[in-house]
C-alpha positions in Angstrom: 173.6 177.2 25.2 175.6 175.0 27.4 173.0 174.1 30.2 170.5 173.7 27.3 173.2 171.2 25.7 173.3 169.2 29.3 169.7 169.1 30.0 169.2 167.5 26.6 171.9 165.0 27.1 170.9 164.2 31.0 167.2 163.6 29.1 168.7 161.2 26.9 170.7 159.1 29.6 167.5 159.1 31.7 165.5 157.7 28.8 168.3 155.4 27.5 168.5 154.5 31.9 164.6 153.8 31.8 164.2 151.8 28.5 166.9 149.3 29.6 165.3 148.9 33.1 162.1 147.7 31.1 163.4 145.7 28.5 165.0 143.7 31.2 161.7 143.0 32.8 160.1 141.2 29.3 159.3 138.0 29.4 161.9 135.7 27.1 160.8 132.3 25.7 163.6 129.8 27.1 163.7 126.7 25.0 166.1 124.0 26.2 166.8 120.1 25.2 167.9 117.9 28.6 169.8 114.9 27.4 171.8 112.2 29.4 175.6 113.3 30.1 177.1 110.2 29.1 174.9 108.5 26.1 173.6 112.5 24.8 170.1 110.9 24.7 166.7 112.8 25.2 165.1 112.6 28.4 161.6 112.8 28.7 159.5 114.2 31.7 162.1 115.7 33.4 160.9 118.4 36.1 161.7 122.2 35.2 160.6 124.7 37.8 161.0 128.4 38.5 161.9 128.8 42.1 161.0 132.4 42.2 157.4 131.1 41.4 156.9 127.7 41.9 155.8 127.1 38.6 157.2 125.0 35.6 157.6 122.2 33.0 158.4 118.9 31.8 160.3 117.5 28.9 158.6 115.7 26.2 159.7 112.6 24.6 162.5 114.2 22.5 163.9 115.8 25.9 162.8 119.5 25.0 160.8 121.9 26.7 159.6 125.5 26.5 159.4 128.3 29.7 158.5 131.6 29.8 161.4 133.6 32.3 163.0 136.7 33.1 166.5 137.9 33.3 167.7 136.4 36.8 165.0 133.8 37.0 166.8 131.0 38.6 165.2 127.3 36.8 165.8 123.9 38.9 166.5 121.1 36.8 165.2 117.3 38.7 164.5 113.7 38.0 164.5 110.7 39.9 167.4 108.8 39.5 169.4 111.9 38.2 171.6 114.7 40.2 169.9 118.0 40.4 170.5 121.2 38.4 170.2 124.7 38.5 170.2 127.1 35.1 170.2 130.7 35.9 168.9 133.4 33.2 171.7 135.6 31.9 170.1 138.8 33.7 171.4 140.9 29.9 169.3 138.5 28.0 166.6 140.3 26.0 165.9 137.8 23.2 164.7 134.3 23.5 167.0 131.2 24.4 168.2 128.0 23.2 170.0 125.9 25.6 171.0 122.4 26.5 171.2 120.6 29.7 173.3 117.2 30.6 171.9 115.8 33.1 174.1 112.8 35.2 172.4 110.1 37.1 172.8 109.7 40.7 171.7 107.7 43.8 168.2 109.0 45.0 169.4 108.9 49.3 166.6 107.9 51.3 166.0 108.6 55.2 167.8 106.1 57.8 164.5 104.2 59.1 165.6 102.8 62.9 164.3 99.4 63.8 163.4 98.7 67.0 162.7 95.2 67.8 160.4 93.6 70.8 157.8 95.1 73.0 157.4 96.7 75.2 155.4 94.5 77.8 154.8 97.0 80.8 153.6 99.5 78.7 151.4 97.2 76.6 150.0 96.0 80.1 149.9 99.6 81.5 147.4 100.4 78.5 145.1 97.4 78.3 144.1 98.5 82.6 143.6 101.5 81.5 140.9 100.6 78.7 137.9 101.3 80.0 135.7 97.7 80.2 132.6 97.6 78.1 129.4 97.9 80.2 127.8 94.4 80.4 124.6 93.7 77.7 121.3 95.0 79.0 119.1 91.5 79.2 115.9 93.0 77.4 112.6 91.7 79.5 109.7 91.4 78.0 106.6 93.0 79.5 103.8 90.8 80.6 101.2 90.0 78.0 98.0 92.5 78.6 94.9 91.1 80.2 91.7 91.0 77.6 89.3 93.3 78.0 86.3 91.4 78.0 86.8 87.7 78.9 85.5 84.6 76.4 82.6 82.5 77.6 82.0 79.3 76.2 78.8 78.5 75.4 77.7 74.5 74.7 75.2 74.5 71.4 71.6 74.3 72.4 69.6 70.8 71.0 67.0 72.2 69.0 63.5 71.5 71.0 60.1 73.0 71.1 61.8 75.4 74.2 64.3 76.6 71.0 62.4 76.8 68.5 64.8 79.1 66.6 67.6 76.2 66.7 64.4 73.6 65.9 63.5 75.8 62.3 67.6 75.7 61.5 68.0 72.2 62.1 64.9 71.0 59.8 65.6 74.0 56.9 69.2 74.5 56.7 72.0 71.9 54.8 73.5 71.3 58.0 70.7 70.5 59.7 69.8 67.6 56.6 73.3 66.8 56.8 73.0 65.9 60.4 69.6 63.9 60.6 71.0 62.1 57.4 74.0 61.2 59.6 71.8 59.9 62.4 69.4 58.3 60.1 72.3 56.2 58.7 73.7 55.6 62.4 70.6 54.4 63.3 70.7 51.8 60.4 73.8 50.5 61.3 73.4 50.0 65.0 70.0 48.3 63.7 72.1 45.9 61.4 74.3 45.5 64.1 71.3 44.6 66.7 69.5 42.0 64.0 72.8 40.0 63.4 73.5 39.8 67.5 70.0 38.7 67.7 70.8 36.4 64.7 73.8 35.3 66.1 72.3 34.2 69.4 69.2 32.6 67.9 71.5 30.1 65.8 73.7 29.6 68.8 70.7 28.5 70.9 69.2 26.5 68.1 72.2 24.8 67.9 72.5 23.8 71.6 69.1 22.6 71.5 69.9 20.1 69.0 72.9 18.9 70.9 70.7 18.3 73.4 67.9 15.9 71.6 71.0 14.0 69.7 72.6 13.3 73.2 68.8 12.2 74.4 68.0 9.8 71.5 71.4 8.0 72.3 
């Protein structure tokens, strides 16, 4: 009856060992409110990350937020302008939590930046003759212009005459042809006009030297 007594009761403690080991592996809901250490007001979008994970939260406007962990989960608490935190899960918790974080401000430390003034002029020198110099522009030549095939004659219009008598027919039938004998008809006119009052002109010019002459003879 005895080792049936102590195999029952190791049973047990192995059960009791195993059910512990996997309640302490469920998620718990961790809700926490992050106000200012001095003034106790909420602080809103403050930075709440896992660093198991990577992953996490910000605070809303009335300084809570709300994060799935696990017992031992380690949760880093950071804002510009504030010093750093770290909350660490109770690794015994197996409900969900309610806590509160003060947060105080600090500096935010920035790198030293060295300022090195003037140039260095050997070095600057050093690089520009070692740039490579830009080839000089191509000067684009035009080709010569391509002889014509077949070379223009000029040909001098033909009178029309009996020897043409294709450019005769044109002449008398065609508007241009009209148009041209009108032309010379009218030419002819004036250089007639012309002719009659040079004739004219001379004729009254000679009558009147002859009648110089008789006056000067009667006298």
């Amino acid at each position: 009856m005895i080792p049936g007594r102590f195999f029952r009761a190791f049973l047990f403690l192995l059960i009791f060992c195993g059910s512990t080991s996997l309640f302490g592996q469920t998620n718990l809901l961790l809700t926490g409110t992050i106000r200012h250490s001095q003034t106790k007001a909420p602080l809103e979008s403050i930075t709440i990350i896992k660093t198991a994970t990577g992953r996490g939260t910000v605070s809303n406007a009335a300084g809570v937020f709300r994060l799935n962990v696990l017992p031992n989960d380690t949760l880093l608490i950071r804002a510009v302008g504030f010093k750093s935190q770290r909350y660490v899960v109770h690794a015994r918790a197996q409900q969900d939590l309610t806590i509160e974080i003060l947060l105080e401000e600090g500096s935010l430390e920035l790198p030293e930046v060295k300022v090195v003034g003037g140039l260095d002029y050997e070095k600057v020198n050093r690089a520009l003759r070692n740039m490579k110099k830009p080839p000089p522009p191509k000067v684009a030549v035009k080709p010569p212009a391509p002889e014509p095939l077949y070379k223009e004659k000029k040909t001098t219009p033909v009178a029309p005459s009996l020897e043409n008598p294709a450019s005769l027919l044109y002449d008398m039938l065609s508007k241009e042809g009209k148009d041209k004998r009108k032309l010379e008809e009218l030419l002819a006119e004036e250089a007639a006009r012309k002719n009659a009052l040079e004739e004219k002109r001379k004729q009254e010019a000679y009558d009147s030297l002859f009648l110089d002459r008789n006056r000067n003879i009667r006298r």
